[in-house]
N, CA and C atoms as an extended XYZ file, in Angstrom:
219
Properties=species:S:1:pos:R:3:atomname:S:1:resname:S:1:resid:I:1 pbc="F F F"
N      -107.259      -89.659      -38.329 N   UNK     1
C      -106.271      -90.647      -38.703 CA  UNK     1
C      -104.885      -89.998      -38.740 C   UNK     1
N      -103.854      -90.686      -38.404 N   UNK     2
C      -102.699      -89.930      -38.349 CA  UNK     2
C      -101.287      -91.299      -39.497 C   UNK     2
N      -101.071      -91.249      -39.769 N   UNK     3
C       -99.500      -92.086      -40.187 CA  UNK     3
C       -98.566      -91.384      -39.638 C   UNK     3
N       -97.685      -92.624      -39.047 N   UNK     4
C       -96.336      -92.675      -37.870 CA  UNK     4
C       -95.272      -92.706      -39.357 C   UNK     4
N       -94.183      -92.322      -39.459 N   UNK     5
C       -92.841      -92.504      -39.762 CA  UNK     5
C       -92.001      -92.748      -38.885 C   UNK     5
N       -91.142      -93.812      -38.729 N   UNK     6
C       -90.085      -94.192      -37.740 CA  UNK     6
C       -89.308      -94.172      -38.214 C   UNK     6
N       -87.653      -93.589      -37.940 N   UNK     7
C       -86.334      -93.893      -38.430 CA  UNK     7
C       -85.149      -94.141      -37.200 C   UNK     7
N       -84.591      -94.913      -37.195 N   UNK     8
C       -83.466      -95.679      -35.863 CA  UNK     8
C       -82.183      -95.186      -36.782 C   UNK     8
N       -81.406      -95.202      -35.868 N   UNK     9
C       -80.136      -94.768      -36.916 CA  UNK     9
C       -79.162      -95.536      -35.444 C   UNK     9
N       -77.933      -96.710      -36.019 N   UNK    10
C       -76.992      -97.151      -35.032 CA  UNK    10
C       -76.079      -95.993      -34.548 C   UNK    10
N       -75.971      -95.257      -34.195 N   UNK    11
C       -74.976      -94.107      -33.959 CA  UNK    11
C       -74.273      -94.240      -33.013 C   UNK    11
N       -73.859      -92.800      -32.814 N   UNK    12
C       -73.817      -92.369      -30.937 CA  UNK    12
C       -74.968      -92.063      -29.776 C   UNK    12
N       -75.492      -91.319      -30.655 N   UNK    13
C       -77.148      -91.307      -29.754 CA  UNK    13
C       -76.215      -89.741      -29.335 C   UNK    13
N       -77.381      -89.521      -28.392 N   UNK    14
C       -77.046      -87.989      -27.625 CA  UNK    14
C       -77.291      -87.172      -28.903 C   UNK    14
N       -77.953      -87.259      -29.528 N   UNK    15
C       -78.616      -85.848      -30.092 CA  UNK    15
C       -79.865      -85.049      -29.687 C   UNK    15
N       -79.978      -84.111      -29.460 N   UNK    16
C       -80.634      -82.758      -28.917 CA  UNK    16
C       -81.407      -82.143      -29.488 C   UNK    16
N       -83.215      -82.286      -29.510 N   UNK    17
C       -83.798      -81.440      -30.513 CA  UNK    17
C       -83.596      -79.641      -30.280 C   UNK    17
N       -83.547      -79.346      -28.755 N   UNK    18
C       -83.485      -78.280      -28.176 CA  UNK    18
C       -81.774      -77.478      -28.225 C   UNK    18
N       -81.031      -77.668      -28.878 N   UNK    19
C       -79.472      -77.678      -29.262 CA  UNK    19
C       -79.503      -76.733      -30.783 C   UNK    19
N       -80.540      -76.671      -31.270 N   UNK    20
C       -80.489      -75.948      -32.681 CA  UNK    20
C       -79.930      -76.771      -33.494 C   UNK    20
N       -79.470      -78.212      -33.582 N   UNK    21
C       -79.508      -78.816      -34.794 CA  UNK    21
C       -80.317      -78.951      -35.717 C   UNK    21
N       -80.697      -80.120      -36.703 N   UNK    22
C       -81.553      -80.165      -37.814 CA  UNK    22
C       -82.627      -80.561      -37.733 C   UNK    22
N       -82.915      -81.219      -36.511 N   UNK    23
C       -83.882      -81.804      -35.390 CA  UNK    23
C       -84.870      -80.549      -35.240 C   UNK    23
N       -84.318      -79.182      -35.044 N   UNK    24
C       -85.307      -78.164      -34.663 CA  UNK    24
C       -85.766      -77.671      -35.903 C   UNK    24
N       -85.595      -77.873      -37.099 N   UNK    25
C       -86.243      -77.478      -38.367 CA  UNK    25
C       -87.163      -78.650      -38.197 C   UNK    25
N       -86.828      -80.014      -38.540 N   UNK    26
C       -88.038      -80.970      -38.720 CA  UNK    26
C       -88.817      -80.915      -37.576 C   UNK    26
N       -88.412      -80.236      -36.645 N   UNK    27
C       -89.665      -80.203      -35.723 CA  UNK    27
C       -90.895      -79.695      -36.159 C   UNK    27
N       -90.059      -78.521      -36.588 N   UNK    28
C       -91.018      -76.947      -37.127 CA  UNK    28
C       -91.549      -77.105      -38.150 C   UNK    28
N       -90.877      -78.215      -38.719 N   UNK    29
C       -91.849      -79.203      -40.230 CA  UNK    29
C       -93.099      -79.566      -39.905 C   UNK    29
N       -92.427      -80.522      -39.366 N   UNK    30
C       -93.903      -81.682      -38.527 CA  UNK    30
C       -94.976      -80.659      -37.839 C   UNK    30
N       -94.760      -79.773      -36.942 N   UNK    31
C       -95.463      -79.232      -36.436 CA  UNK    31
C       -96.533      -78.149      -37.576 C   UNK    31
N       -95.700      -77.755      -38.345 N   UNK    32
C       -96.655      -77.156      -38.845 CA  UNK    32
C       -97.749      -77.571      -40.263 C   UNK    32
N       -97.412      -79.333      -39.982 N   UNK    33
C       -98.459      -79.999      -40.550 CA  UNK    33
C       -99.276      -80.815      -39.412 C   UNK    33
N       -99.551      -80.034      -38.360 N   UNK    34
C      -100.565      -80.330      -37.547 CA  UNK    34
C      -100.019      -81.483      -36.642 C   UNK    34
N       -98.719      -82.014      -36.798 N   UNK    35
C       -97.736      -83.368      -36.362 CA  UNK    35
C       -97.057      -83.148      -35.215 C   UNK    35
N       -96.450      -84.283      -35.331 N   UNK    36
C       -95.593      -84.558      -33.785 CA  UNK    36
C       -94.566      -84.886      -33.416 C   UNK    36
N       -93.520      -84.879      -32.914 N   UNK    37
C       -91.823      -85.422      -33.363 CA  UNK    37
C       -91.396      -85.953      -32.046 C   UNK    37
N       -91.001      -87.656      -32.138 N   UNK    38
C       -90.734      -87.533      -31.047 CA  UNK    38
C       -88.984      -88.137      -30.881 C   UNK    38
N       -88.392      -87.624      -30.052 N   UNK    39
C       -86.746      -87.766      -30.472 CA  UNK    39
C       -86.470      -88.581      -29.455 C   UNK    39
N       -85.822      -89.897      -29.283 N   UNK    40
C       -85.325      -90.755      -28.327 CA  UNK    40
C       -83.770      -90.910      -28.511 C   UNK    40
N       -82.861      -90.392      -28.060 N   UNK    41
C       -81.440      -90.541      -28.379 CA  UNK    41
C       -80.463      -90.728      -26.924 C   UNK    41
N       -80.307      -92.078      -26.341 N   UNK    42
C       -79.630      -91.813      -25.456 CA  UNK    42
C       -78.018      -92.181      -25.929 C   UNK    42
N       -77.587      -90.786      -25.302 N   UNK    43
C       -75.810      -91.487      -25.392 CA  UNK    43
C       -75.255      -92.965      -25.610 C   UNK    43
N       -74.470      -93.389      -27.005 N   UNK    44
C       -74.304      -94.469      -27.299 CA  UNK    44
C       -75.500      -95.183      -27.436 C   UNK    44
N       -76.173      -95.230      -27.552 N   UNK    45
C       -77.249      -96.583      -28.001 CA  UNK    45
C       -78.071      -96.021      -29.782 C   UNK    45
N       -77.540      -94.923      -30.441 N   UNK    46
C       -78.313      -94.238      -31.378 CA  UNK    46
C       -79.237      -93.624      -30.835 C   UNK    46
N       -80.046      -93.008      -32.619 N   UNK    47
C       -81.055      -91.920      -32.314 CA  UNK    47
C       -82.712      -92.809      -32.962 C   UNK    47
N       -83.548      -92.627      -32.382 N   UNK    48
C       -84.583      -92.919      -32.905 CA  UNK    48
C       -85.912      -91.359      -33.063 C   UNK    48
N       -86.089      -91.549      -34.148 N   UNK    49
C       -87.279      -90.658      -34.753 CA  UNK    49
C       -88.305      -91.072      -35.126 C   UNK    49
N       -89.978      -90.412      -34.336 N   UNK    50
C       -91.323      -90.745      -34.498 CA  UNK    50
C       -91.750      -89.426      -35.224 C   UNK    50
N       -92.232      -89.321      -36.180 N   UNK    51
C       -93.211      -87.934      -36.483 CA  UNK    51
C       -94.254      -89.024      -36.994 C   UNK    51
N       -95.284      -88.250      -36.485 N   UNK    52
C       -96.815      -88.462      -36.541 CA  UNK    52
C       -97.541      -87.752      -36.876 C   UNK    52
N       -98.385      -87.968      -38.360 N   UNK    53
C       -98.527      -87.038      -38.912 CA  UNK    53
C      -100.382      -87.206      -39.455 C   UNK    53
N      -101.086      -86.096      -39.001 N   UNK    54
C      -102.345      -86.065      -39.757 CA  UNK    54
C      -102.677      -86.016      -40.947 C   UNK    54
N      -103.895      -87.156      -41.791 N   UNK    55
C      -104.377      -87.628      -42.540 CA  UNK    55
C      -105.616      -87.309      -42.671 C   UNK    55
N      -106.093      -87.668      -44.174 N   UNK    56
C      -107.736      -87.555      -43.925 CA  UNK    56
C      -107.749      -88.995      -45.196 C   UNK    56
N      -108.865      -89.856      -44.684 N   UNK    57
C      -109.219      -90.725      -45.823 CA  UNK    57
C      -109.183      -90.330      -47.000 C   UNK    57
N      -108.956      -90.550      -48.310 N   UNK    58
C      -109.448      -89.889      -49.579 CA  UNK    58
C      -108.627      -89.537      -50.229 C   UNK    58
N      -107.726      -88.013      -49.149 N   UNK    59
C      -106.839      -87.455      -49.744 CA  UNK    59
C      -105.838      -87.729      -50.370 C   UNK    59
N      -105.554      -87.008      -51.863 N   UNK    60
C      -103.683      -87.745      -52.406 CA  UNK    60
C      -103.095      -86.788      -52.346 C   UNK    60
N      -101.958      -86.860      -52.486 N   UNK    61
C      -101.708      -85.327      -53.200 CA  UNK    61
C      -100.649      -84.945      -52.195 C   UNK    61
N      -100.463      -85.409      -50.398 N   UNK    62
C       -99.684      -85.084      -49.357 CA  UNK    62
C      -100.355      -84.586      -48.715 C   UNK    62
N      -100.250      -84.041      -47.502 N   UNK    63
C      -100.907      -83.373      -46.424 CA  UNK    63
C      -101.781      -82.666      -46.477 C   UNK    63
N      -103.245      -82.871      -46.180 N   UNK    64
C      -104.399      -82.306      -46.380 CA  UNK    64
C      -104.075      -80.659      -46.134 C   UNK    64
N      -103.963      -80.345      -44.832 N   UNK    65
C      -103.460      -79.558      -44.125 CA  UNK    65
C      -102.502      -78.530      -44.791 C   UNK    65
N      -101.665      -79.092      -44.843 N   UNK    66
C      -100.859      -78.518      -46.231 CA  UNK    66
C      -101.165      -77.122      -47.391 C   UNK    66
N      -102.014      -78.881      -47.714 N   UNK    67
C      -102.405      -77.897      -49.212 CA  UNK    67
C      -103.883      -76.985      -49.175 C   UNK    67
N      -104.441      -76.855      -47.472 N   UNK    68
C      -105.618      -76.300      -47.345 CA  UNK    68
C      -105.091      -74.610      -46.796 C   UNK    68
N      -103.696      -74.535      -45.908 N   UNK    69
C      -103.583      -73.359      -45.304 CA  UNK    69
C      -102.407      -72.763      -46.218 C   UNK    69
N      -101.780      -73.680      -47.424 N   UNK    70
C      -100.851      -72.870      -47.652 CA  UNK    70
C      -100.609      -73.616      -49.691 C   UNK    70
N      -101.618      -73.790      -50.205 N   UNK    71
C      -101.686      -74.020      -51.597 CA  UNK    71
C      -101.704      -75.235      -51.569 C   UNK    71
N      -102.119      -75.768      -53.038 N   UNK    72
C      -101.480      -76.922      -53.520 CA  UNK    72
C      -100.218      -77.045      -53.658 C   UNK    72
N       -99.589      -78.124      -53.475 N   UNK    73
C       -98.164      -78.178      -53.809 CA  UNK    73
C       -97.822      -79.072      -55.205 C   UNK    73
């Protein structure tokens, strides 16, 4: 099971995950909860953000994953 987060933002668009903005930390977020980031930003039209993120039924607490390779939080 995974849960999607979506965020649209009206902007400029043209932002760059590969540019070293803040985009390349939440990448390195998402990714290292087993997730996925996906960045749609064309010049002038805004930015849109997908991270997709693995779940397990049951669990509370935040990211199974998480709290299995690197503590409870």
């Amino acid at each position: 099971m995974t849960v999607a987060v979506k965020v649209d933002d009206a902007g400029s668009g043209g932002a760059d995950p590969d540019r070293g903005s803040g985009l390349v930390g939440l990448r390195d977020r998402v990714a290292a909860l087993g997730g996925t980031l996906a960045v749609t930003s064309p010049p002038g039209l805004g930015t849109t953000l997908v991270a997709q993120l693995p779940i397990e039924p049951g669990v509370t607490g935040g990211c199974s994953r998480a709290r299995t390779e690197e503590g409870q939080r």
